[in-house]
C-alpha positions in Angstrom: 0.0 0.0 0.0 1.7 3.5 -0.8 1.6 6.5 1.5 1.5 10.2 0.2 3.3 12.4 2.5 1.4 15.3 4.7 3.3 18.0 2.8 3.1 16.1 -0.8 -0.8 16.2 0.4 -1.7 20.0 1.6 0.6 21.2 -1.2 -1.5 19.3 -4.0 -4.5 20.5 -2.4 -3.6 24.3 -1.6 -2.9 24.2 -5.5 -6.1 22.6 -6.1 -8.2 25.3 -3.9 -6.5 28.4 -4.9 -9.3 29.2 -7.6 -12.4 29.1 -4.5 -10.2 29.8 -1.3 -7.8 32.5 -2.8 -5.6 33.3 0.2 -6.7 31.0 2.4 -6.4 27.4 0.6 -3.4 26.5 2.6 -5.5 27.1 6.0 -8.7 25.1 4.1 -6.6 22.2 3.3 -5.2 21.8 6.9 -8.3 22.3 8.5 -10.0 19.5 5.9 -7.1 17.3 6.9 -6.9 17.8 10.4 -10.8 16.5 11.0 -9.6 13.4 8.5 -7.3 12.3 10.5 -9.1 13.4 14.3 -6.0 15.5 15.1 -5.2 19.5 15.3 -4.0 21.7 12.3 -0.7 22.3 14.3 -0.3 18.3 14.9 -0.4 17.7 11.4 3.7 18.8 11.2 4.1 16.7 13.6 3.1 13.1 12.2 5.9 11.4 10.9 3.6 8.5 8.9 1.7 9.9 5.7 -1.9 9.4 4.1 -2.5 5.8 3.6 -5.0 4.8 0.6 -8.3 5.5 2.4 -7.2 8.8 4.3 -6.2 9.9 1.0 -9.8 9.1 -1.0 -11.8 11.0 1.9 -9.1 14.0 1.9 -9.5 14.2 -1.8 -12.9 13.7 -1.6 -13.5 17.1 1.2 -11.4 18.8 -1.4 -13.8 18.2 -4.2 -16.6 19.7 -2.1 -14.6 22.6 -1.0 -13.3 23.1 -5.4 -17.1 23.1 -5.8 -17.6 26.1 -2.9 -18.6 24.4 -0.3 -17.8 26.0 2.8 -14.9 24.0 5.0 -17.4 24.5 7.8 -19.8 22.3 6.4 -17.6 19.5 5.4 -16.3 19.1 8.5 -19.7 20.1 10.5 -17.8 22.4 12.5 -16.6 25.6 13.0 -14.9 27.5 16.4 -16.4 30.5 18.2 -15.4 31.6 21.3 -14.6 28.5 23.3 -15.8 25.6 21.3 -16.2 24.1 18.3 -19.9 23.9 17.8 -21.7 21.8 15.3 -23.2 23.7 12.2 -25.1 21.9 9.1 -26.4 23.8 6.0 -29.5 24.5 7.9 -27.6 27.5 10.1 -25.3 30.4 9.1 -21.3 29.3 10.0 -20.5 31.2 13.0 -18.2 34.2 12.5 -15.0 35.8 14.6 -17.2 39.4 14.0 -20.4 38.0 16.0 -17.6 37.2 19.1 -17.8 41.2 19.6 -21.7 40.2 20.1 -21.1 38.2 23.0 -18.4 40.6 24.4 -21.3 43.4 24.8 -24.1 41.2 26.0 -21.9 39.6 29.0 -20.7 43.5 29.8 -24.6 43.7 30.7 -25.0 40.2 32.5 -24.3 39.8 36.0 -21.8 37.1 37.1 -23.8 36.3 40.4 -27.6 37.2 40.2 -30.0 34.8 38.6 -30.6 36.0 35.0 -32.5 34.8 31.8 -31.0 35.6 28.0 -33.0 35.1 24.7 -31.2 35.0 21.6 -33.4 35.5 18.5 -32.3 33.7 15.0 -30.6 31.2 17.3 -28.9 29.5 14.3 -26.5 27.0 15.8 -27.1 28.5 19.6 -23.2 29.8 19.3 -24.3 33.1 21.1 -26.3 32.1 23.5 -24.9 28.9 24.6 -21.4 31.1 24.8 -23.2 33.5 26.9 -24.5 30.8 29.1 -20.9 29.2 29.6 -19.7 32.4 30.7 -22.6 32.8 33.2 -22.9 29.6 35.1 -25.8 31.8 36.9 -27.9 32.0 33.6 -30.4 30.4 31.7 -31.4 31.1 28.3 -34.4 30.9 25.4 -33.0 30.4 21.8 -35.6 31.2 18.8 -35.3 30.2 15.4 -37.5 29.7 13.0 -36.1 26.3 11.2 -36.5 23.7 13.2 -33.5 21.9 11.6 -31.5 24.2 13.2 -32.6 23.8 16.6 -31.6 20.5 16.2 -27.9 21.7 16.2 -28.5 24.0 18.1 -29.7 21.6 21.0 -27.0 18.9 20.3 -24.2 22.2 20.8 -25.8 22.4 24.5 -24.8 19.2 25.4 -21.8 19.5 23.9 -21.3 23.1 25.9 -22.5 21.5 28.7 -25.5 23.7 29.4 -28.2 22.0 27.9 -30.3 22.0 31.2 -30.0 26.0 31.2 -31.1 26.5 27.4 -34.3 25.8 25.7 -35.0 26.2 22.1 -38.8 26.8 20.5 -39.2 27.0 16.9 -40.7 30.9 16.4 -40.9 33.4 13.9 -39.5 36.1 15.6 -41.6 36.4 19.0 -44.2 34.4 17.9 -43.8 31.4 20.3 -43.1 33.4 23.1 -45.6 34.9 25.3 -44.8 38.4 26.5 -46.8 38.6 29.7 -45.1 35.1 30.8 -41.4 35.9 29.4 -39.3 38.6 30.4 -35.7 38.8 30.0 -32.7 40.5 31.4 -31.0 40.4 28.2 -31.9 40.2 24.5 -29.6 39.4 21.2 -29.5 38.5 17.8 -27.5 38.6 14.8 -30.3 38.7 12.3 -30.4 38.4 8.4 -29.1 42.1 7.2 -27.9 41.6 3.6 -30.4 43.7 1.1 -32.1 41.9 -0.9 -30.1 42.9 -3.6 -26.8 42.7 -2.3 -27.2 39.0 -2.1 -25.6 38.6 -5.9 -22.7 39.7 -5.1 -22.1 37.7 -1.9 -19.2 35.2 -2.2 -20.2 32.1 -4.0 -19.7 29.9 -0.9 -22.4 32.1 1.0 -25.1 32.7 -1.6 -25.0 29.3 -2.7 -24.6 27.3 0.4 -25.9 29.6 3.5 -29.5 29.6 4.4 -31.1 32.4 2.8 -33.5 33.1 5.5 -30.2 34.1 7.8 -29.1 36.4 5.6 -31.9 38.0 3.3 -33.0 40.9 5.0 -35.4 42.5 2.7 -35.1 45.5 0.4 -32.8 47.8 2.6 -31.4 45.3 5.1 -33.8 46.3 7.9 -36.6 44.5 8.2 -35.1 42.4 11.3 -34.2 45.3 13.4 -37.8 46.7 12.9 -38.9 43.4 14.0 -37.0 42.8 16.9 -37.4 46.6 18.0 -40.7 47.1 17.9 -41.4 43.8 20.6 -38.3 43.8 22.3 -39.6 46.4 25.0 -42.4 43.5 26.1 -39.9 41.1 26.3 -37.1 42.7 28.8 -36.9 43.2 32.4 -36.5 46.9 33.5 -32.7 48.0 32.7 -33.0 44.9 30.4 -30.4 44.9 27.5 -30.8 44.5 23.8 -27.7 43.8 21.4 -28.0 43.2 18.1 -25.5 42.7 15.4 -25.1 44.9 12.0 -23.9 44.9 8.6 -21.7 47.9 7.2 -23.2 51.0 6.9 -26.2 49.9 9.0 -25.7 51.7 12.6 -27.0 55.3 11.9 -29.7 53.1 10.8 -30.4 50.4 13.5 -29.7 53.4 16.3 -32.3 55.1 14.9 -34.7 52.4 15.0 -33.6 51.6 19.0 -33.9 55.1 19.8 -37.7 55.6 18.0 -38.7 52.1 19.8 -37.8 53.8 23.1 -34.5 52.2 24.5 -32.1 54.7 26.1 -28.4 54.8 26.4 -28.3 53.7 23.0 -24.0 52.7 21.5 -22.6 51.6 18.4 -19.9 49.3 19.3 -16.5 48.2 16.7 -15.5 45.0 16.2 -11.7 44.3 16.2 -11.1 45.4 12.5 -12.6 48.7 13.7 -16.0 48.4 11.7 -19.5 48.8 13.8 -20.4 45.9 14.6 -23.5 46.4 17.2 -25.9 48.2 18.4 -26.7 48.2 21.6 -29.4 50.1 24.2 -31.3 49.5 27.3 -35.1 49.3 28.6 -35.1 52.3 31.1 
């Protein structure tokens, strides 16, 4: 049986991904080999045998999805954010670095020793939330979505957080599912669908084609979640209650205006690391 070495491998395959991964083809093919083989990228220097025939048929396999431009995330069915690796599936948007500022702002709000209760509408894989929740071992948390495929991950990423008997998950369209006058929250976020409509186009090919278009389609100027989520969100919170959201470029003037006209006060527009605005945030007074 012959063996094709762990360099001969990512360098055949960085070649081969240049076309749909551009810069980051080196970083695709060691994150596709590393799940092959059940080890870390950095371990893979570190293996002195090489890719026997059936390690090389499913790494050249994963390649041929990712050529096609399917995301890495999906061929692997996981992606890191925050602290974990969570479970994702073409049913959820892949959690991004930018939505960690998200969870930065909400736990600034969140007590680390009273009892409090955190709802995270558009729930997606639960990342957020279930995040939050590990970082407050004093919380417990709703998660809405409207697919209930992706609750599905969702629930199996609390249990692998750990926290799956301080999350619950209901399949809602926006508030629907959830009673105001028998729900109130101390906290509130979401990273909603904020692409406009016709934006969507020009979206990289491995997000128009492969995300779901409900978590990223958000109507003709982008804002049709925020009016949403603003217009409720008041019912929903505790007094001094917090709502987060997370924005698309160009959107704060926007999204500030449409906290400010639904009532919250101490309204901010927060940068993520690359120095872009990133959220909007403002309280129930």
């Amino acid at each position: 049986m012959t063996t094709l070495s762990i360099s001969a491998a990512l360098k055949q395959a960085t070649a081969g991904l240049k076309n749909v991964s551009g810069e980051t083809a080196r970083l695709d093919a060691e994150i596709l080999l590393a799940d092959i083989l059940c080890c870390d990228r950095i371990a893979l220097y570190s293996k002195a045998s090489g890719l026997d025939e059936e390690e090389k048929e499913l790494f050249n396999a994963a390649c041929a999805r990712r050529a096609l431009g399917e995301p890495t995330a999906y061929i692997t069915g996981k992606q890191a954010f925050w602290d974990h690796d969570f479970f994702v599936s073409p049913a959820t948007l892949i959690p991004r670095q930018d939505t960690e500022t998200l969870v930065e702002v909400a736990l600034r709000a969140l007590s680390a020793t009273q009892t409090i209760r955190i709802l995270d509408i558009g729930t997606g894989t639960g990342c957020i939330l279930l995040s939050l929740l590990a970082e407050r071992p004093n919380a417990e948390g709703v998660g809405l979505d409207i697919s209930r495929e992706a609750l599905d991950v969702a629930e199996k990423n609390a249990a692998l957080v750990g926290v799956q008997e301080r999350s619950f998950f209901i399949e809602s369209s926006w508030f629907s599912g959830l009673p105001a006058e028998q729900q109130k929250f101390d906290c509130i976020v979401s990273n909603p669908p904020y692409i406009p409509r016709n934006d969507i186009d020009g979206l990289m090919t491995d997000v128009r084609n492969f995300e779901p278009m409900s978590a990223l389609d958000g109507g003709a100027d982008g804002l049709i979640a925020y009016r949403e989520i603003c217009s409720n969100a008041l019912c929903y919170l505790k007094e001094g209650g917090s709502l987060s959201v997370e924005i698309g470029i160009g959107q704060a003037a926007d999204v500030a205006s449409l906290f400010a006209a639904a009532g919250f006060k101490s309204i901010e527009t927060i940068q993520d690391l690359p120095g872009i605005e990133r959220i909007v945030t403002g309280k129930k007074s």
